[in-house]
C-alpha positions as CSV (number, residue, x, y, z in Angstrom):
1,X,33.1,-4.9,-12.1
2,X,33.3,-2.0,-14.4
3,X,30.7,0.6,-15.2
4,X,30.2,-1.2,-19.3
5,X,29.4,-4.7,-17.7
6,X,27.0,-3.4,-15.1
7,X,24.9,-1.4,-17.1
8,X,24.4,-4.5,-19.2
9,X,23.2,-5.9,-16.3
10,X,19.8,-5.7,-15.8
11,X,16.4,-7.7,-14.0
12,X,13.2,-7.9,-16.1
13,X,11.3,-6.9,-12.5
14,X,13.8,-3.6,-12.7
15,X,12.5,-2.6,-16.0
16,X,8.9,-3.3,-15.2
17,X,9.0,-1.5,-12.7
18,X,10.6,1.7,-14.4
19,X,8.1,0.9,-17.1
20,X,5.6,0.9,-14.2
21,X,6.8,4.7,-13.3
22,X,7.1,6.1,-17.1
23,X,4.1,5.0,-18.0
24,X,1.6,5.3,-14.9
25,X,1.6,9.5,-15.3
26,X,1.3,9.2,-19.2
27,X,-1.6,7.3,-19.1
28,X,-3.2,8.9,-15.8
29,X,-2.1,12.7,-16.9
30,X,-0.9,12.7,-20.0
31,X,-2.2,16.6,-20.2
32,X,0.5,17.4,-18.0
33,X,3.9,16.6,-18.2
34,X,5.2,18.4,-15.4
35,X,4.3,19.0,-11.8
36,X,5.8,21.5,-9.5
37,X,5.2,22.7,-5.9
38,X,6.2,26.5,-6.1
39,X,9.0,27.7,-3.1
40,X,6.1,29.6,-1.5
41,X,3.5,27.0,-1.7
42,X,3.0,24.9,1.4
43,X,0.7,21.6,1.4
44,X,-1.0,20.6,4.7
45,X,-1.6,17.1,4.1
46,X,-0.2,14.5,2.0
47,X,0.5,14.4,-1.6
48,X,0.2,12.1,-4.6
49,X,1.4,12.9,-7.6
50,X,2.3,11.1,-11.4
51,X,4.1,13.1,-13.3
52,X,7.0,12.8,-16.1
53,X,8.7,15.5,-14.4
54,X,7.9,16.3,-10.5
55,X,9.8,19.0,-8.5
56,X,9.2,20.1,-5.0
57,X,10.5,24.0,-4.3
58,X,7.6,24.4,-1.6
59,X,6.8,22.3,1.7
60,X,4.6,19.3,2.3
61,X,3.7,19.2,5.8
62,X,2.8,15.2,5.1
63,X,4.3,12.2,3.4
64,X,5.1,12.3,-0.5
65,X,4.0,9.5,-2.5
66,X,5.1,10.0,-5.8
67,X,6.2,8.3,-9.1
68,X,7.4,9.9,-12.8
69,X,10.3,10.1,-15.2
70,X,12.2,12.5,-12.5
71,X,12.0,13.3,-9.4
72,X,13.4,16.8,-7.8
73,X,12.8,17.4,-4.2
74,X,14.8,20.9,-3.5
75,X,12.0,22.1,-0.7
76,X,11.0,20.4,2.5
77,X,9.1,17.0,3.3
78,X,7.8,16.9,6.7
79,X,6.9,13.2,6.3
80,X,8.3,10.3,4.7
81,X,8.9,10.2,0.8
82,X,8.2,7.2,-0.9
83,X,8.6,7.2,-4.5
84,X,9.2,4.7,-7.9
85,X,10.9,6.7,-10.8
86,X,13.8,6.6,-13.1
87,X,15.9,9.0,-11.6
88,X,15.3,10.9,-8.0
89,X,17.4,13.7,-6.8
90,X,17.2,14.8,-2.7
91,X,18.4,18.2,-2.5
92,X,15.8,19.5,0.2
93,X,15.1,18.1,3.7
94,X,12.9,15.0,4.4
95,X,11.4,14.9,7.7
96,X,10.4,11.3,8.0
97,X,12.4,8.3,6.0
98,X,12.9,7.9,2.2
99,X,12.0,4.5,0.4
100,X,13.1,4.5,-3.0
101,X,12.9,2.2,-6.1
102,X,14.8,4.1,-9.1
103,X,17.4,3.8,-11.4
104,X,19.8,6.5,-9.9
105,X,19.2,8.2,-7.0
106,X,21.2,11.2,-5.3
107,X,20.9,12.7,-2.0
108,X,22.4,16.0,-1.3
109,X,20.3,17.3,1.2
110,X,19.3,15.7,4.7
111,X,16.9,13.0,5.8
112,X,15.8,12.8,9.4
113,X,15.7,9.1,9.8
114,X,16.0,5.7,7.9
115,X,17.0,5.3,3.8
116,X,15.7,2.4,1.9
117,X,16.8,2.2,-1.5
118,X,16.7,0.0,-4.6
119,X,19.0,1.0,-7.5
120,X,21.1,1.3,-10.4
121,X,23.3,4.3,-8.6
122,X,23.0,5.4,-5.3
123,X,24.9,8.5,-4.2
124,X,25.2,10.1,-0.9
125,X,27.1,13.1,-1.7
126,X,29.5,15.5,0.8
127,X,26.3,17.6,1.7
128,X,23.9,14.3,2.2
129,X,22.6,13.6,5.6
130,X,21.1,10.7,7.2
131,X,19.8,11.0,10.6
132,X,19.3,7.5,10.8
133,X,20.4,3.9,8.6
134,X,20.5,3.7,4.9
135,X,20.1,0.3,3.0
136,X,20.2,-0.4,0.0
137,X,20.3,-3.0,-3.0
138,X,22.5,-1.2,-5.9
139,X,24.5,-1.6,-8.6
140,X,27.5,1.3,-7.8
141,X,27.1,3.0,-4.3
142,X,29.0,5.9,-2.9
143,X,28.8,7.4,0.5
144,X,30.5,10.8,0.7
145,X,28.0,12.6,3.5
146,X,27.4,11.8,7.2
147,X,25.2,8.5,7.8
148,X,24.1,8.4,11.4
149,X,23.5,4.8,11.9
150,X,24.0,1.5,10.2
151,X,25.1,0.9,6.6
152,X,23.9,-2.2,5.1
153,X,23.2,-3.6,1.7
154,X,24.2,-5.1,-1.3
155,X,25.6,-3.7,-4.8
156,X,28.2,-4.5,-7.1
157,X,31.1,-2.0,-6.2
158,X,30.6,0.5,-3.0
159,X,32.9,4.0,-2.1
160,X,33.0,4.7,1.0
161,X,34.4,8.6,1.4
162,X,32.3,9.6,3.9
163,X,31.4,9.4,8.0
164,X,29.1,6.7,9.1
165,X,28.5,7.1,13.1
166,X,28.0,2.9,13.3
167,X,28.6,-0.3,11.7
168,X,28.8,-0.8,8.0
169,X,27.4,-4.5,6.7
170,X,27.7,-4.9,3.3
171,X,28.3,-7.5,0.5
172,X,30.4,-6.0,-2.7
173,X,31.2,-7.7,-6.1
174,X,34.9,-8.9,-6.5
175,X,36.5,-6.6,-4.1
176,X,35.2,-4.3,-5.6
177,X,34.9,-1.8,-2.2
178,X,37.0,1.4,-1.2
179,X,37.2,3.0,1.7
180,X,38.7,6.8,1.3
181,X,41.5,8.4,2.9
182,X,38.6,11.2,3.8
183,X,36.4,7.9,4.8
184,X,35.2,7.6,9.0
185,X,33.6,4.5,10.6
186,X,33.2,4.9,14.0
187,X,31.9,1.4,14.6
188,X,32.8,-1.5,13.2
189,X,33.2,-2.3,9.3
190,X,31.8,-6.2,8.2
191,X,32.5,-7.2,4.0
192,X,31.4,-9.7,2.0
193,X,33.0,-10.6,-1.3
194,X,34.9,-13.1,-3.3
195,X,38.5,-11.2,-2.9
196,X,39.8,-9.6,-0.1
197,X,40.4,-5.8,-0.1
198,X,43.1,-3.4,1.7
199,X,41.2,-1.0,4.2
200,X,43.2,1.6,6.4
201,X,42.9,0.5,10.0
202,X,42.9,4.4,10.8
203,X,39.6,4.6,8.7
204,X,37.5,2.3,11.0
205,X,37.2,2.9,14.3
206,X,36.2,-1.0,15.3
207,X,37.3,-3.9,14.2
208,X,37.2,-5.3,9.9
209,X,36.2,-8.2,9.4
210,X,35.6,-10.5,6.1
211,X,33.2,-13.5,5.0
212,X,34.2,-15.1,1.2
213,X,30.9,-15.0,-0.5
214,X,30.4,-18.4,-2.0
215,X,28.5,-17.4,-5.2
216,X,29.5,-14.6,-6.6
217,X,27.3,-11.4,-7.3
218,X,27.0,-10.9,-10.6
219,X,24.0,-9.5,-11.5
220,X,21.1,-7.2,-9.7
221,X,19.5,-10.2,-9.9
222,X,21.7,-11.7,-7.5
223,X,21.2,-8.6,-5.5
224,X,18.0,-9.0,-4.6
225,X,17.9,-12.5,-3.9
226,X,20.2,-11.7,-0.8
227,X,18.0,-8.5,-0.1
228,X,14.8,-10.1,0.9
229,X,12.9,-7.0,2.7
230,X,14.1,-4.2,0.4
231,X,12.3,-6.8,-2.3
232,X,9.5,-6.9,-0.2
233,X,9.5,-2.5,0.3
234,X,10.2,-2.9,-3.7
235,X,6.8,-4.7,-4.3
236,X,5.2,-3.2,-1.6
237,X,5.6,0.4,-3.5
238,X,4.8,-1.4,-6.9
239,X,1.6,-2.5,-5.4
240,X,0.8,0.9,-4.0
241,X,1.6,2.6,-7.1
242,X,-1.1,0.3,-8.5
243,X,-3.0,0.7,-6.5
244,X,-2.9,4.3,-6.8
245,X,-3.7,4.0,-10.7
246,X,-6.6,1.6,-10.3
247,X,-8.0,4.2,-7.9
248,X,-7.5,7.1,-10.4
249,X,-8.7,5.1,-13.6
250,X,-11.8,3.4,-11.8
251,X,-12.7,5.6,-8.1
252,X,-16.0,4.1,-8.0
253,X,-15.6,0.6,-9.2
254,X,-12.8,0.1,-6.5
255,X,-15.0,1.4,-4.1
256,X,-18.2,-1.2,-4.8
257,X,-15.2,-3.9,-4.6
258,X,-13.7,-3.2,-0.8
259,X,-16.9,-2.4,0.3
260,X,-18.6,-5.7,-1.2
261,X,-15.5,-7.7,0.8
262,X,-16.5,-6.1,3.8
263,X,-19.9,-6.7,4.0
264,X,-20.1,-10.9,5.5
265,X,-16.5,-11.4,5.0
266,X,-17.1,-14.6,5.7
267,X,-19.0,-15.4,2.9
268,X,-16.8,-13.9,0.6
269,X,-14.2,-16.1,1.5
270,X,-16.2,-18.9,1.3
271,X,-17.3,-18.5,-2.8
272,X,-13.0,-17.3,-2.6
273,X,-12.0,-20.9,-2.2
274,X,-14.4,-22.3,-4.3
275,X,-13.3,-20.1,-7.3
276,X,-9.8,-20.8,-6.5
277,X,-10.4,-24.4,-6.4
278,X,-12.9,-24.5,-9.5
279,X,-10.6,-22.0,-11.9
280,X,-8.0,-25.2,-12.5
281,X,-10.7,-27.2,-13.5
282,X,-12.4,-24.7,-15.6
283,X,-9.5,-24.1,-17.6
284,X,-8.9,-27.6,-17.8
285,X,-12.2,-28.3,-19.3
286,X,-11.8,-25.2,-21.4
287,X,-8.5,-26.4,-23.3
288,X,-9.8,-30.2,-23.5
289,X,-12.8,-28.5,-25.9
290,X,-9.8,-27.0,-28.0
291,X,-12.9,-24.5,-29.0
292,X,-12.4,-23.2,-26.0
293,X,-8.3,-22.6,-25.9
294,X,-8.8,-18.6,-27.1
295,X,-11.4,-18.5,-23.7
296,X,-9.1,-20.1,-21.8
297,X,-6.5,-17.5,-22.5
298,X,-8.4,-14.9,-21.5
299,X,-9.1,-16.5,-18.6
300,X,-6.2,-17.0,-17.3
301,X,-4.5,-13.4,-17.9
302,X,-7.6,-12.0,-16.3
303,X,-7.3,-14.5,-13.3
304,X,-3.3,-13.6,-13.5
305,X,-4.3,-9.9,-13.0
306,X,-6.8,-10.4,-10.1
307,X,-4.4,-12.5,-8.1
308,X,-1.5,-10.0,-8.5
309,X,-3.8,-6.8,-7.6
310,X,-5.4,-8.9,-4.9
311,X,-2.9,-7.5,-1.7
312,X,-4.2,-3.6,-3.3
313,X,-8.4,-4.7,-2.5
314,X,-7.3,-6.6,0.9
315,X,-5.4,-3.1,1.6
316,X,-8.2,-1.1,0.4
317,X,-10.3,-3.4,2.8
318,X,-7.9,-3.2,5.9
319,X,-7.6,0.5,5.9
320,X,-11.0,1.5,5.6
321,X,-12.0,-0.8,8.5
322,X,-9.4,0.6,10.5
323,X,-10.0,4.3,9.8
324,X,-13.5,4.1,9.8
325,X,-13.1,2.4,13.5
326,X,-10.8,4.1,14.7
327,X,-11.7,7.6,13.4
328,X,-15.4,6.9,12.3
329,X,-16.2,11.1,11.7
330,X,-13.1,12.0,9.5
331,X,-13.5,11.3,6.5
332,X,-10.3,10.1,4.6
333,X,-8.9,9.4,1.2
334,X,-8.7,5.9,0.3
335,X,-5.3,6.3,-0.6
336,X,-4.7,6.5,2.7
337,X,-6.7,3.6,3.6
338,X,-4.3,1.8,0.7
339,X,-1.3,2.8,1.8
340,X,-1.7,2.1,5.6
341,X,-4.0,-1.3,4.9
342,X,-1.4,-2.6,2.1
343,X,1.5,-2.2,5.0
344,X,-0.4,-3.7,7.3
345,X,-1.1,-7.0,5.0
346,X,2.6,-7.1,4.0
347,X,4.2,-7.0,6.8
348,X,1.6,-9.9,8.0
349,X,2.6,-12.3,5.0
350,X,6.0,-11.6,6.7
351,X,5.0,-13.4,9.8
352,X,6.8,-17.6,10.2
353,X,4.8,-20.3,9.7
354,X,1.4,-18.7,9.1
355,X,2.6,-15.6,6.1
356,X,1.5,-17.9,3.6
357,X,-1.7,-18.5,5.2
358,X,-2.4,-14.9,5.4
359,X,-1.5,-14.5,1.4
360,X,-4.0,-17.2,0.9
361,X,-6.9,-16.1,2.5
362,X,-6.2,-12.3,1.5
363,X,-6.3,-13.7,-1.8
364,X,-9.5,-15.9,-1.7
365,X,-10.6,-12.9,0.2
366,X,-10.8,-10.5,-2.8
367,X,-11.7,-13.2,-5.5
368,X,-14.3,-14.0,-3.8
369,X,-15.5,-10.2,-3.3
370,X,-15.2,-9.3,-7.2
371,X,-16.9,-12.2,-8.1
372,X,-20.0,-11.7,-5.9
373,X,-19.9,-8.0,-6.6
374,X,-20.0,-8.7,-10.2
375,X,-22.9,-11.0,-9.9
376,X,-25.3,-8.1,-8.0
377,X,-24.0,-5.6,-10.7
378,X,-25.7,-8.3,-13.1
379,X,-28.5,-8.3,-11.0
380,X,-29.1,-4.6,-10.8
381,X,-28.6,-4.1,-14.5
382,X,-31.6,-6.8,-14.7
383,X,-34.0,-4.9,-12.2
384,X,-32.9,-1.4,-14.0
385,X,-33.8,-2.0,-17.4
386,X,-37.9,-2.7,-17.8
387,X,-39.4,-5.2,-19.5
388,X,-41.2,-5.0,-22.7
């Protein structure tokens, strides 16, 4: 597929989500367009950051959670980098792994263990490192550096000029794969597509093998309905980056929500069902009055909202359990409770039979917290103001 058909390719969730990035650091710093960590400037903890432009000269000795217009990483990372943007360029050293959701994305530089991306371009150039696997959902993909471990992923075309220490997995778009004269797979090379290509036995170390894909890729769309967990890592940073914002925007109303979930739990998710159950019939009774249609609007795009931020509050409410049990006299930033507690619920609506379950009641969870907290806010307002 050429370069003019793919662009016009495109998945509403991709452009939210680059929406997401452009406009999160204009509405949270719109003072500052541009962030940089100077060469000499070294951070001993983690960093979050929105930003149009963000550019790291110095070292973080944490993880980077980071989203903007561009993203520039030229010093070091001593943790993991995990990061939504439109474009992000690795020219610096990551310590940890990279998760990435952006329309192009280049590493030149060297990451210590696993790469996890989800783009428009991916390109691992001739001075890119990967200590460990990459995978990837992506429109065009070349690999020109050194990959350590697996390659696996999805995309509409893929290059392959580079050395990759293991096997390579992936599923290409009309043949639309090449494999270098330069190229080196030490283990064993596994295609997908809907035409067979020519590959150099001298270029693969194992054996080549091909499956005829029966539907044919033909869209990022398609992409990511074969790339089930980099979906999930997708939303996953989506909701973080949320999260992030709601936590800027509104620090203590967040905080009177996770903490009015934790206190008799139980409770919470009992007036949580009830709400869940009663909103239907509300809004049913809301559009038979006709009157009440423009309510019932409302309604529902407020409701739509809570049960979309829902897994941020559970997360919020996970991780500061866990912190404060585990490490009861540090105290931490709740970002940290998010992004550790949002991971934790994730990868729990992962588990068979019962993930649903657990989205259920992490949901009922937190509607029936904001409700009840929004009740005693009522209530204190009340009691503040005196009578006449």
């Amino acid at each position: 597929m050429n370069n003019k058909l793919m662009r016009k390719k495109r998945l509403p969730i991709w452009i939210a989500a680059l929406c997401l990035a452009l406009t999160i650091p204009l509405s949270l710093h719109a003072e500052t367009v541009s962030s940089v960590i100077a060469q000499d400037q070294v951070i001993d903890d983690n960093y979050v950051k929105f930003g149009d432009t963000i550019t790291i000269d110095g070292t973080i000795n944490g993880d980077a959670l980071l989203t903007g217009g561009q993203i520039i990483v030229n010093g070091d990372i001593k943790g993991d980098l995990i990061a939504l943007a439109n474009s992000v360029m690795v020219n610096g050293t990551i310590g940890g792994s990279v998760r990435v959701a952006s329309g192009d994305i280049t590493i030149r530089g060297s990451v210590a263990k696993n790469v996890t991306v989800a783009a428009n371009n991916l390109e691992v150039t001739s001075n890119g490192q990967i200590g460990q696997s990459l995978a990837y959902a992506a429109g065009a993909v070349n690999i020109a550096g050194v990959v350590t471990g697996n390659v696996t992923g999805q995309s509409f075309s893929a290059n392959i000029g580079g050395q990759v220490e293991r096997d390579v997995n992936i599923t290409i778009s009309n043949g639309d794969l090449t494999v270098a004269p330069e190229a080196s797979i030490k283990g064993n090379l596994r295609y997908g597509s809907n035409a067979t290509v020519t590959v150099d036995p001298a270029r693969v170390s194992g054996s080549v093998s091909y499956h005829k894909t029966t539907d044919p890729v033909t869209s990022f769309k398609d992409i990511l309905k074969v790339s089930t967990p980099l979906v999930t890592i997708f939303n996953y940073l989506a909701l973080l980056l949320v999260g992030f914002a709601t936590l800027a925007l509104f620090p203590r109303g967040c905080g009177h929500i996770y903490d009015a979930m934790l206190t008799k739990p139980m409770v919470k998710i009992g007036w949580g069902v009830v709400i869940f159950i009663g909103m239907p019939i509300l809004l049913a009774i809301l559009f038979i009055t006709v009157v009440g249609i423009p309510l019932a609007l409302i309604v529902i795009g407020l409701y739509l909202v809570f049960l979309y931020t829902a897994p941020v509050f559970v997360g919020l409410a996970i991780g500061q359990y866990l912190f404060k049990l585990i490490l009861p006299a540090r105290p931490l930033s709740p970002a940290i409770w998010l992004v550790v507690g949002l991971a934790i619920f994730t990868m729990a609506t992962w588990l068979p039979l019962i993930g649903w379950l657990v989205s259920l009641l992490g949901t009922i969870w937190f509607l029936g917290g904001i409700v009840l907290r929004k009740i005693a806010s009522m209530k204190e307002s009340q009691i503040a103001v005196p009578k006449p």
